[in-house]
N, CA, C and O atoms as a DFTB+ gen file, in Angstrom:
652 C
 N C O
     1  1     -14.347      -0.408     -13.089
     2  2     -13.615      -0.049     -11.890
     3  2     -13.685       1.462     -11.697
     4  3     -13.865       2.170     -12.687
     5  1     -13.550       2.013     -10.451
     6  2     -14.071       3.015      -9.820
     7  2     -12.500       3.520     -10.801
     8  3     -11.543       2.846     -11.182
     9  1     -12.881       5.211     -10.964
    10  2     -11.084       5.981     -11.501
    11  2      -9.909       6.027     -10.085
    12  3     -10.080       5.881      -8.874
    13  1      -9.043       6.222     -10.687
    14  2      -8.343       6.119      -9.063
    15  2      -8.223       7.561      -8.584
    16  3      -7.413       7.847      -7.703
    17  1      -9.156       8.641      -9.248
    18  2      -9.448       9.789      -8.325
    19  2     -10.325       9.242      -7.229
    20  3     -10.105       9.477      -6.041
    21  1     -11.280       8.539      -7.645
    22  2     -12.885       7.799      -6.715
    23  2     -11.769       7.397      -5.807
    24  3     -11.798       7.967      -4.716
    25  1     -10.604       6.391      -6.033
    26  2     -10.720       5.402      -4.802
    27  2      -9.581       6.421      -4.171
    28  3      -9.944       6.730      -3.036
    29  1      -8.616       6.903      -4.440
    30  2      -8.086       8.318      -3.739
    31  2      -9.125       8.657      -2.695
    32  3      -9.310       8.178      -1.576
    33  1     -10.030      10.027      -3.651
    34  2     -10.898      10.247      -2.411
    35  2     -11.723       9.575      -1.371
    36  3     -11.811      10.050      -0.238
    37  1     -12.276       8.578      -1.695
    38  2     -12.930       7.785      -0.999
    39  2     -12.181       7.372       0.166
    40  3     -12.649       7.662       1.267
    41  1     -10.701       6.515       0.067
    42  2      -9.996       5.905       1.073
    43  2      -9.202       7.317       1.545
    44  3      -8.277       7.067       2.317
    45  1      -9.360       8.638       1.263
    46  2      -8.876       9.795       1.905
    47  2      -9.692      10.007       3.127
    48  3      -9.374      10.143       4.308
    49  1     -11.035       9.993       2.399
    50  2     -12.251      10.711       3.550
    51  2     -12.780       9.905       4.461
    52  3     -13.371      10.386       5.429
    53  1     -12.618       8.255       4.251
    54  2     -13.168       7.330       5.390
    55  2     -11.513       7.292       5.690
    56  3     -11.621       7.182       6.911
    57  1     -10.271       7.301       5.497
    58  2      -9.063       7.209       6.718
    59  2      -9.467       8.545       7.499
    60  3      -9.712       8.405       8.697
    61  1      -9.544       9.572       7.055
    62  2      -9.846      10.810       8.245
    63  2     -11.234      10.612       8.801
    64  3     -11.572      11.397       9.687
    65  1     -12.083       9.693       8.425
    66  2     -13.580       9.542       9.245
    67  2     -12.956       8.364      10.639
    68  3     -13.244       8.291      11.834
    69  1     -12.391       7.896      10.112
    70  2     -11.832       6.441      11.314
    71  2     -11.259       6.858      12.230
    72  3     -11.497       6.439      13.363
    73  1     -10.044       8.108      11.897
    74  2      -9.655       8.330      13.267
    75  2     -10.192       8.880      14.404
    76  3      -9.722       8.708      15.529
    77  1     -11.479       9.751      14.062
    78  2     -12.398       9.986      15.179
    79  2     -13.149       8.960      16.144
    80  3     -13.686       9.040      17.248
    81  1     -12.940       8.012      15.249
    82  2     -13.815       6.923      15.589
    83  2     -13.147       6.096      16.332
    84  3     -13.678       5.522      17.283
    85  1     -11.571       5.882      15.910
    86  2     -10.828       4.981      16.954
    87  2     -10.774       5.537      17.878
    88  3     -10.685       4.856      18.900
    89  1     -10.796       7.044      18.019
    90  2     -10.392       7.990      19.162
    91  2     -11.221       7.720      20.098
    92  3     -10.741       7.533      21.216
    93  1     -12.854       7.612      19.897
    94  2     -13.785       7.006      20.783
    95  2     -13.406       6.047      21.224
    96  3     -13.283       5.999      22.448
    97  1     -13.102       5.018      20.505
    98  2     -12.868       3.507      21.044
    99  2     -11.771       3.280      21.992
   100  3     -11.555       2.271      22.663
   101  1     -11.103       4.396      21.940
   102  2     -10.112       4.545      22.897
   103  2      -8.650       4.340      22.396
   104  3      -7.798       4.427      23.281
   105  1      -8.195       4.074      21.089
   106  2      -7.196       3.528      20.524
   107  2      -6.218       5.359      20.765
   108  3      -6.928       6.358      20.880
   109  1      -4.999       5.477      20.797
   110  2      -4.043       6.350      20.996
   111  2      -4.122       7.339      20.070
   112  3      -4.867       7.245      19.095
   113  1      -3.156       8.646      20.360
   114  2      -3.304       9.098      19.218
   115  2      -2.049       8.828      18.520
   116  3      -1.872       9.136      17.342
   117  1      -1.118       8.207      19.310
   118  2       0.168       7.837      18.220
   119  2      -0.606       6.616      16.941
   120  3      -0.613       6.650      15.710
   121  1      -1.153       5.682      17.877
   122  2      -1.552       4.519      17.104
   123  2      -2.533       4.773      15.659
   124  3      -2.524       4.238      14.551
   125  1      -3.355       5.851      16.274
   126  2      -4.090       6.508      14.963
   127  2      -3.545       7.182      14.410
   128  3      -4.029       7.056      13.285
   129  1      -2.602       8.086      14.343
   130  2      -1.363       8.544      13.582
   131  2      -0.460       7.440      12.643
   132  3       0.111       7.731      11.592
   133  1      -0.469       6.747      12.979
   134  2       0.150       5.681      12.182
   135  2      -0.301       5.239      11.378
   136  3       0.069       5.114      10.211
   137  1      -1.979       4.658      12.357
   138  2      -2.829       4.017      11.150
   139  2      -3.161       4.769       9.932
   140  3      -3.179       4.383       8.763
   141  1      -3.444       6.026      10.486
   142  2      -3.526       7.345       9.370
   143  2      -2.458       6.904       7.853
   144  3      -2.679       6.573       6.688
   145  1      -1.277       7.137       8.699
   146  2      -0.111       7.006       7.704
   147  2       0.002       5.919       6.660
   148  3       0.042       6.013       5.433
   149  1       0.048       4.714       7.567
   150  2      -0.310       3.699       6.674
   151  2      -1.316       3.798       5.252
   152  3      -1.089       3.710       4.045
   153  1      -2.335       3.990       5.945
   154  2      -3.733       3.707       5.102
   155  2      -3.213       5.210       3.955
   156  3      -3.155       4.977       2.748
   157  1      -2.950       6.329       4.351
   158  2      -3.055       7.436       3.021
   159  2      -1.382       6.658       2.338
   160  3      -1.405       6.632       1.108
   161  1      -0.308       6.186       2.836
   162  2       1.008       5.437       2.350
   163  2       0.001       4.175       0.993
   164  3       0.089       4.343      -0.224
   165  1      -0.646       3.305       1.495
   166  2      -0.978       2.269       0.866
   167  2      -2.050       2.674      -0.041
   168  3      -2.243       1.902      -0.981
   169  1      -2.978       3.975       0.049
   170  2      -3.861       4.608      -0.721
   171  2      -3.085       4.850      -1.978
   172  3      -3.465       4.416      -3.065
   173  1      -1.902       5.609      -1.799
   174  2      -1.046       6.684      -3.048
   175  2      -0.296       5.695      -3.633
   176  3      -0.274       5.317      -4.805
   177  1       0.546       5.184      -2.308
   178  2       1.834       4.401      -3.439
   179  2       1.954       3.080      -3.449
   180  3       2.744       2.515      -4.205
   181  1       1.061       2.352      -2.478
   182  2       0.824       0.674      -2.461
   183  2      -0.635       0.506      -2.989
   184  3      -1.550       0.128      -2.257
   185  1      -0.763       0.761      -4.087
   186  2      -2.576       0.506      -4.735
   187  2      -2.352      -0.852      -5.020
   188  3      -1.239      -1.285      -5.315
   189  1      -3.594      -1.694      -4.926
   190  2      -3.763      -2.702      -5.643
   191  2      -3.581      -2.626      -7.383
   192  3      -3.703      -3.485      -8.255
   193  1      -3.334      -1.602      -7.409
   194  2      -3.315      -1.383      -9.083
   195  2      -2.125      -0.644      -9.854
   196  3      -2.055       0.170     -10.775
   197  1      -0.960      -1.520      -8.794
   198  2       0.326      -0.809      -8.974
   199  2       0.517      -1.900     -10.091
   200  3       1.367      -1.504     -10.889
   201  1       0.004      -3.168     -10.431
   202  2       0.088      -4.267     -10.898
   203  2      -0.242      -3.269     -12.768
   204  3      -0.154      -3.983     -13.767
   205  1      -0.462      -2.269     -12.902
   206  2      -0.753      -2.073     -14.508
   207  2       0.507      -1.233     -14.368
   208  3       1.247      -1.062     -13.399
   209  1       0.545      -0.744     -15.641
   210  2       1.684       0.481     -15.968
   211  2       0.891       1.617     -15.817
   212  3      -0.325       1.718     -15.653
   213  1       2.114       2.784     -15.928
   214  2       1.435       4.146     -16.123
   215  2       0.048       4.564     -15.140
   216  3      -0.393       5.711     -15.083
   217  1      -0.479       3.493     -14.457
   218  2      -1.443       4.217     -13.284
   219  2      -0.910       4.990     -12.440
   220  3       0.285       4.871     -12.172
   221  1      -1.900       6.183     -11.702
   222  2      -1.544       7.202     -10.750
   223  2      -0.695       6.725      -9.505
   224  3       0.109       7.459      -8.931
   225  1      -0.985       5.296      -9.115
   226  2      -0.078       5.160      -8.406
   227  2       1.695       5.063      -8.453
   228  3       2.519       5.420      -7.611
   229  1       1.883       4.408      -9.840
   230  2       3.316       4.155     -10.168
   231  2       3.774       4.970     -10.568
   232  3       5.004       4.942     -10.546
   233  1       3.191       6.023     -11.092
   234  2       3.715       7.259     -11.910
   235  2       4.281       7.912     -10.639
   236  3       5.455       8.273     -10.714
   237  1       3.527       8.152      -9.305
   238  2       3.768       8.474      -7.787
   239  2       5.110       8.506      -7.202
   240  3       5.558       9.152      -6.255
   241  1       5.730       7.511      -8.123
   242  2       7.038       6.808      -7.194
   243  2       8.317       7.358      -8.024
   244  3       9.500       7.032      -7.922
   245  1       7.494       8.599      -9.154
   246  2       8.805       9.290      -9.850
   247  2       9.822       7.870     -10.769
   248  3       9.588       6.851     -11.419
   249  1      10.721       8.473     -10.393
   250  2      12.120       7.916     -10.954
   251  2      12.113       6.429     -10.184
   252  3      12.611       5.479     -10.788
   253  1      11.778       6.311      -9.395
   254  2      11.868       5.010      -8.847
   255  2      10.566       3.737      -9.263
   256  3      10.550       2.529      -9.024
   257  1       9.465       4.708     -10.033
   258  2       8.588       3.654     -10.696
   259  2       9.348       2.310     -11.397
   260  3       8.458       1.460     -11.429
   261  1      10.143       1.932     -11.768
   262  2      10.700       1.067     -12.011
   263  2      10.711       0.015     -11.542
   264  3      10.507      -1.006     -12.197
   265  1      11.021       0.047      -9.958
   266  2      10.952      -1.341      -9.193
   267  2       9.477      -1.984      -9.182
   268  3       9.312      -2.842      -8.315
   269  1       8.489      -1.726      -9.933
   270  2       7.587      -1.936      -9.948
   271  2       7.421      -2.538     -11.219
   272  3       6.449      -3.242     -11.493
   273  1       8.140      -2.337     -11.830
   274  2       7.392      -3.700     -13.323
   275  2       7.733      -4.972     -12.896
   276  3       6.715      -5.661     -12.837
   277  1       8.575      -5.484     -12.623
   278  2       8.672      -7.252     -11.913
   279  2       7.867      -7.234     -11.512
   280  3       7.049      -7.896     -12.151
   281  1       7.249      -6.527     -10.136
   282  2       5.670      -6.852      -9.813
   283  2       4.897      -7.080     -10.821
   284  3       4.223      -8.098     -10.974
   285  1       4.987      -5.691     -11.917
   286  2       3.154      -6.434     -12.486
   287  2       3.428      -7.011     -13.518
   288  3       2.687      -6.893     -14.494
   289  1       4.755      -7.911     -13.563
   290  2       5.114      -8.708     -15.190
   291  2       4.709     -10.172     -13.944
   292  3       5.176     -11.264     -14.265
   293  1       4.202     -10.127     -13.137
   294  2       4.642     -11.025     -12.080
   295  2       2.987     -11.268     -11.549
   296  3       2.478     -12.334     -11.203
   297  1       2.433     -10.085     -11.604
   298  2       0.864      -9.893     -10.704
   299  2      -0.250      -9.484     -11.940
   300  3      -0.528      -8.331     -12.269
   301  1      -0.733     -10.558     -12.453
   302  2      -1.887     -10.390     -13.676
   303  2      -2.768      -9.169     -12.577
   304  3      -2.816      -9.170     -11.347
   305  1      -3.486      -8.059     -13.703
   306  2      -4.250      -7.592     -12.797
   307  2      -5.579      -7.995     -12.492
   308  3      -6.436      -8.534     -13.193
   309  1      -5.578      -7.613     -11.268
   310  2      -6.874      -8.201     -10.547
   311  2      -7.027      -9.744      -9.908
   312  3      -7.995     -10.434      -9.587
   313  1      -5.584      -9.930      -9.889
   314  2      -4.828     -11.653      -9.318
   315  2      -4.981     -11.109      -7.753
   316  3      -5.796     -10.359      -7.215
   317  1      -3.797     -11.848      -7.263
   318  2      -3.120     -11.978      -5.984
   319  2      -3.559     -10.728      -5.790
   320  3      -4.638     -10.861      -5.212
   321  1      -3.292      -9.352      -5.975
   322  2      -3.322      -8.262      -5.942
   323  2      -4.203      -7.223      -5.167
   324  3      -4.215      -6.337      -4.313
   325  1      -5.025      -8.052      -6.180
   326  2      -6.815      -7.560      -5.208
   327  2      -7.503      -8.683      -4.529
   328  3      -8.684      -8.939      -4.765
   329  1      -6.689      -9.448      -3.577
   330  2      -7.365     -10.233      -2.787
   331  2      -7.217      -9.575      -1.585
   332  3      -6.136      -9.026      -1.375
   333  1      -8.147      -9.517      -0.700
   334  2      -7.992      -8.942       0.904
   335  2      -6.999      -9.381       1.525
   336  3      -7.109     -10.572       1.817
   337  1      -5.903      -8.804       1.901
   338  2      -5.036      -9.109       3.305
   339  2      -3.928      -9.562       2.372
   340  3      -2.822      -9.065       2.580
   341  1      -4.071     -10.558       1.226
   342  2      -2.546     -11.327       0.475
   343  2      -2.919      -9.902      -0.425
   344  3      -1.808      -9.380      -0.512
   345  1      -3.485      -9.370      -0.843
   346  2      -2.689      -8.530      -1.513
   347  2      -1.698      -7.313      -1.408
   348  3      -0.890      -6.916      -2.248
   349  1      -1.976      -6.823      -0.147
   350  2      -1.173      -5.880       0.639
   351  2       0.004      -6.622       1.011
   352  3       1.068      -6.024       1.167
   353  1      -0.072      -7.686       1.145
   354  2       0.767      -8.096       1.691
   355  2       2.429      -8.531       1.035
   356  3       3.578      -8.574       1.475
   357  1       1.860      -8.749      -0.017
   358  2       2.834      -8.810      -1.382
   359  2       2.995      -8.012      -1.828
   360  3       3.496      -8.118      -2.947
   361  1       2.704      -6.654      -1.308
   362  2       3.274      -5.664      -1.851
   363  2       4.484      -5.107      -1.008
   364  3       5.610      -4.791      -1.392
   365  1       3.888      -5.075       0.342
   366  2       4.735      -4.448       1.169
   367  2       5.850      -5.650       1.779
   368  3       6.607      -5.640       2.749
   369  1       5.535      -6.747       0.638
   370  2       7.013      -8.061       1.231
   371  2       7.776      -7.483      -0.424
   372  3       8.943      -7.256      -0.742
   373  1       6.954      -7.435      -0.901
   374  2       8.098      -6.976      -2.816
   375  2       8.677      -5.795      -2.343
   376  3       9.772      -5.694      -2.897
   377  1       8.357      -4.254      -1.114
   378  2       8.493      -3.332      -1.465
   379  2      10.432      -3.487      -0.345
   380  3      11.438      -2.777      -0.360
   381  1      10.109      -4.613       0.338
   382  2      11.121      -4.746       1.576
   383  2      12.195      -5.008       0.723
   384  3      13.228      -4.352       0.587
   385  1      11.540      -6.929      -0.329
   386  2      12.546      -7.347      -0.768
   387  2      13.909      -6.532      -1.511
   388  3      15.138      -6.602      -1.531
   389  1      12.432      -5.470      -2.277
   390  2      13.852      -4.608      -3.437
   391  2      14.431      -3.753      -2.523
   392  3      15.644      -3.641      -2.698
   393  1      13.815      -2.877      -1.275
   394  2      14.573      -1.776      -0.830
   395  2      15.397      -2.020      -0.340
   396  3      16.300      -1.191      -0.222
   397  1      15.550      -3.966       0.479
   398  2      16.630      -4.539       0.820
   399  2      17.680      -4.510       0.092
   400  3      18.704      -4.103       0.641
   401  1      17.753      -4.947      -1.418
   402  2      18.456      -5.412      -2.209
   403  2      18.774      -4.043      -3.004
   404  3      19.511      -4.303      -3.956
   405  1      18.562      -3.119      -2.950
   406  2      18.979      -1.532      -2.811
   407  2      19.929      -0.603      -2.166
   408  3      20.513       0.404      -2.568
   409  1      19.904      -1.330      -0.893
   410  2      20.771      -0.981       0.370
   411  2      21.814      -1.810       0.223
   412  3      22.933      -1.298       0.212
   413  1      21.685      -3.245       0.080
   414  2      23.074      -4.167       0.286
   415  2      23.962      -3.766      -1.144
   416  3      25.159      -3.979      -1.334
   417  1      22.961      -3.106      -2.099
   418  2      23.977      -2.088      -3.101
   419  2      24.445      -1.622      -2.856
   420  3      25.648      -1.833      -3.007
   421  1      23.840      -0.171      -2.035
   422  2      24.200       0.853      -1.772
   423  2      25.872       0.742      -0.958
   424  3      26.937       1.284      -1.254
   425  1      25.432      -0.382       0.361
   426  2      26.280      -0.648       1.095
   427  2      27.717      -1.569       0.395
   428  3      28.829      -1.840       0.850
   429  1      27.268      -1.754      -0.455
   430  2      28.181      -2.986      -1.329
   431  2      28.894      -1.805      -2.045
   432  3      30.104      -1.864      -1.829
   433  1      28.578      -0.861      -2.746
   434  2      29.281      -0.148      -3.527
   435  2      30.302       0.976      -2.224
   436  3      31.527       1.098      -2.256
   437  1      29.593       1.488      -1.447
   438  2      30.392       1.912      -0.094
   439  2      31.745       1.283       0.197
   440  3      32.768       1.943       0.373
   441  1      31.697       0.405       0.222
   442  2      32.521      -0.753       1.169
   443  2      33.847      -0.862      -0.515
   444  3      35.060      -0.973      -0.697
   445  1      32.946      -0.772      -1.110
   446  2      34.358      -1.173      -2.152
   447  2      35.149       0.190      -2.411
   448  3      36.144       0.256      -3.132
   449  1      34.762       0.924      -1.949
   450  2      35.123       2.713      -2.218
   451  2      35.948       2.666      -0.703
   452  3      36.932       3.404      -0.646
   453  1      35.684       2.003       0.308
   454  2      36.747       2.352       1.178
   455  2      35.467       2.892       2.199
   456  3      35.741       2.730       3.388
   457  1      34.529       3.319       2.019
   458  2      33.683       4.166       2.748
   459  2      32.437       3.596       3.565
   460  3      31.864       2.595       3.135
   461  1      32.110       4.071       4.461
   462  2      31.371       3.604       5.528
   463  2      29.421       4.235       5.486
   464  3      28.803       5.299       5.448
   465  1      29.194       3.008       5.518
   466  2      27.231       3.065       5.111
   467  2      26.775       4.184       6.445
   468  3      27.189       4.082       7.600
   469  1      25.902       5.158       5.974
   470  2      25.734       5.857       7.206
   471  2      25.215       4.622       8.330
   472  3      25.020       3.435       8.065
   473  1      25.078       5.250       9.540
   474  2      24.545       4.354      10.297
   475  2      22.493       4.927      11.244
   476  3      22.126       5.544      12.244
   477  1      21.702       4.052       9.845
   478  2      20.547       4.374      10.101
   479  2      19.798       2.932      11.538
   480  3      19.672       1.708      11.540
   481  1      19.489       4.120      12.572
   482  2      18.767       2.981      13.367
   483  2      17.623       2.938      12.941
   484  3      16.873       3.908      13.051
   485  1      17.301       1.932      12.434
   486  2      15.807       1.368      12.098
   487  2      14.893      -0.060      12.847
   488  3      14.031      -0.818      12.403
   489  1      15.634       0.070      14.254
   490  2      15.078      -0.502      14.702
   491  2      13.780      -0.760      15.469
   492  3      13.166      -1.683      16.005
   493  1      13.693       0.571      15.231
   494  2      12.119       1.315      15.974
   495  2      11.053       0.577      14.865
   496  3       9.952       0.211      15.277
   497  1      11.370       0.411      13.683
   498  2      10.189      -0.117      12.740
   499  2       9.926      -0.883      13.024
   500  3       8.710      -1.041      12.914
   501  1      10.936      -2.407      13.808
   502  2      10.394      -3.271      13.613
   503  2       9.606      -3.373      15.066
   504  3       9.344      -4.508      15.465
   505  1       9.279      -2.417      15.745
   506  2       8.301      -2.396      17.107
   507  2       7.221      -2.767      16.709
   508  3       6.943      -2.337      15.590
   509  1       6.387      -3.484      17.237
   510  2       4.692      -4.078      17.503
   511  2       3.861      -2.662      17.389
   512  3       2.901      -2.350      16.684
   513  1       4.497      -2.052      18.208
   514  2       3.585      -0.597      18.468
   515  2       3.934       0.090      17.118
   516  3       3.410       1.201      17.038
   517  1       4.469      -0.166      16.336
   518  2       5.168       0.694      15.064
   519  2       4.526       0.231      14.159
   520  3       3.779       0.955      13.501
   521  1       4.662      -1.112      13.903
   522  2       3.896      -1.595      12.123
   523  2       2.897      -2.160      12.588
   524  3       2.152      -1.846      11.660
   525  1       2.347      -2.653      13.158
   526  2       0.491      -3.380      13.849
   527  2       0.073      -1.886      12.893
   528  3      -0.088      -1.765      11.678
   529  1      -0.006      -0.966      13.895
   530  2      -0.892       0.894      13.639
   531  2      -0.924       0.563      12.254
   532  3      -2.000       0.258      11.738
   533  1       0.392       0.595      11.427
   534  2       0.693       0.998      10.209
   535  2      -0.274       0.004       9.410
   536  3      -1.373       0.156       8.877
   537  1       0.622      -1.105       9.556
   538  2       0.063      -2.102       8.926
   539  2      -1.796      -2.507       8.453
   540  3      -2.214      -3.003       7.406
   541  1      -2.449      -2.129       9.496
   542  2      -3.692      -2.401       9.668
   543  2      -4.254      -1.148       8.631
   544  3      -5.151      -1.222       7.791
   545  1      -3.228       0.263       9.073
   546  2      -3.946       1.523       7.964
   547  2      -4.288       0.799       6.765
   548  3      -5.307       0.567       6.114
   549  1      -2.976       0.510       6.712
   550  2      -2.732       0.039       4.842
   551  2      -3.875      -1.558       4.440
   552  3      -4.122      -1.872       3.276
   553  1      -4.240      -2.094       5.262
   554  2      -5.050      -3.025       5.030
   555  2      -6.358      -2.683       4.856
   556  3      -7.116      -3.248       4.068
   557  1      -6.730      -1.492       5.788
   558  2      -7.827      -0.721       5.651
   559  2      -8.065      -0.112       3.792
   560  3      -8.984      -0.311       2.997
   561  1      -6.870       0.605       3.685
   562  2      -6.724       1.063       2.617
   563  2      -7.015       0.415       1.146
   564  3      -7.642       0.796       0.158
   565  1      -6.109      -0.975       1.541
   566  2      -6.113      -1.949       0.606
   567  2      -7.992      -2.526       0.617
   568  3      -8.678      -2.519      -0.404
   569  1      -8.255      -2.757       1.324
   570  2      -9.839      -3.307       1.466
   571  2     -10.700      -2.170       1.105
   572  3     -11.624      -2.236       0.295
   573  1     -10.384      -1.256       1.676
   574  2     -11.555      -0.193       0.630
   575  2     -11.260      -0.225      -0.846
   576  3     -12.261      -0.389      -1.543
   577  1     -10.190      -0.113      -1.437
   578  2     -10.034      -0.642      -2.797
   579  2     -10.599      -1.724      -3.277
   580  3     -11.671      -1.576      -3.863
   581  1     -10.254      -2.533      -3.202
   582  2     -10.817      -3.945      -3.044
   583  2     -12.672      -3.846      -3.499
   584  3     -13.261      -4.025      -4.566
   585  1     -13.056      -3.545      -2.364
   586  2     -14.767      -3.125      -2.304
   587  2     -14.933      -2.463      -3.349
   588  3     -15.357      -3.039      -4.351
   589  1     -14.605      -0.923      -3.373
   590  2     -15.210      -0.263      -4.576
   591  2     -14.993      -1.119      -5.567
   592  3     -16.021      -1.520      -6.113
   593  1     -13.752      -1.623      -6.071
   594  2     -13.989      -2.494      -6.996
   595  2     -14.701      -3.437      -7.395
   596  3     -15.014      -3.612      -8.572
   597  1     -15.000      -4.078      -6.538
   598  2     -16.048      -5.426      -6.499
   599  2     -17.502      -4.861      -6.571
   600  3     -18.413      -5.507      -7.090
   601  1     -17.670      -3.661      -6.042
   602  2     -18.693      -2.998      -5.621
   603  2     -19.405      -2.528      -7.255
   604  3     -20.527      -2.898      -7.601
   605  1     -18.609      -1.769      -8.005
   606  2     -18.440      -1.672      -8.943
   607  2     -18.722      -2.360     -10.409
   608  3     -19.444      -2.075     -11.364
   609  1     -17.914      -3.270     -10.146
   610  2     -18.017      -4.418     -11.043
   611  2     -19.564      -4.994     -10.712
   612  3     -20.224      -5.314     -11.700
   613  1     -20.151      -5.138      -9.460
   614  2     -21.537      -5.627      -9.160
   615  2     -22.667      -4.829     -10.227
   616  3     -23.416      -5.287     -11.090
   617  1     -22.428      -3.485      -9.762
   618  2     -23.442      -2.427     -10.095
   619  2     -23.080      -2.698     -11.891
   620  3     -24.119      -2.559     -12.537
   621  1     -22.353      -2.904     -12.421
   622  2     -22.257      -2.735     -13.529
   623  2     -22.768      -4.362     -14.641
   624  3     -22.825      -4.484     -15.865
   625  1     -23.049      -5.349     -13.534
   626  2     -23.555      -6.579     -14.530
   627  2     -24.804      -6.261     -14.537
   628  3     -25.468      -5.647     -13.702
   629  1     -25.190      -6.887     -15.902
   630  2     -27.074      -6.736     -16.294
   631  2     -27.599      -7.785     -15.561
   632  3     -27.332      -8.986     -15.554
   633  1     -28.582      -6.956     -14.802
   634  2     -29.406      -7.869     -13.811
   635  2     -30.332      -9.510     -15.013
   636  3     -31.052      -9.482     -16.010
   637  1     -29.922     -10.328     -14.408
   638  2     -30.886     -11.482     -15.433
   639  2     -32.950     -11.100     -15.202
   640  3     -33.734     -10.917     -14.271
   641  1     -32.967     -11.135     -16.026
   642  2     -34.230     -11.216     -15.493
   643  2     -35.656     -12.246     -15.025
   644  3     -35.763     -13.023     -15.973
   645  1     -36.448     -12.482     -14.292
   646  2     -36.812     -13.350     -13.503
   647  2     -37.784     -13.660     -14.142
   648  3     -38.497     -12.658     -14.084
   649  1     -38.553     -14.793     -15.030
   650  2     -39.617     -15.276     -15.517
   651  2     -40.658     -15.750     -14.658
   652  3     -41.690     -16.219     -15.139
């Protein structure tokens, strides 16, 4: 497998090659701003290879690396993980589930103190025009991973040879 400096840079320099390219195609620049975001978001801290310990990605998440071992006591590596499209996808449904169950803490411990949860509107996220952009970055992201890996793993079996 490629180091995760390779797939860093790699999914760095084709997300900044794409947005020129959507720009032709006519796609926005909010929408490519997003997609941007997404794809360098799912590059750093949603890797397919959040599933080991101690990789560059989990180490990423500081003090909060933690919510991440149920995942990979949960995601053999190179499972669910690194499949196209389900593997992003289980990440960013694990990353909802816990941040959900974080907040109804947060808010749970508030409420017993007498005290009131700030009041965050987050309803703009759940816009079409908001996570489609995003979403697709990070799939981008996730699939260039994906490739080098496979890509990788190709270049590296001994060719059989042909009698």
């Amino acid at each position: 497998m490629p180091s995760g400096k390779v797939h860093d840079a790699v999914n760095t320099i084709l997300t900044f090659a794409a947005v020129p390219v959507g720009y032709r195609l006519g796609f926005s620049a909010e929408d490519l701003t997003l997609f941007a975001l997404g794809s360098l978001f799912a590059t750093f801290y949603l890797s397919p290879d959040l599933d080991l310990e101690g990789t560059r990605p989990v180490r990423r998440w500081g003090r909060l690396a933690f919510i991440w071992r149920p995942y990979s006591a949960l995601m053999p590596h190179r499972g669910v993980s690194h499949y196209p499209f389900l593997g992003i996808l289980t990440r960013l449904g694990y990353l909802f589930v816990v941040f959900s169950l974080l907040w109804a803490m947060v808010v749970g411990t508030l409420h017993y103190f007498g005290l009131s949860p700030p009041n965050l509107n987050l309803r703009a996220l759940w816009e079409p025009d908001v996570w489609v952009p995003f979403s697709v970055g990070a799939l981008f992201a996730d699939t260039l991973h994906i490739f080098l890996d496979w890509a990788q793993s190709r270049l590296k079996r001994p060719r059989r040879r042909r009698r």
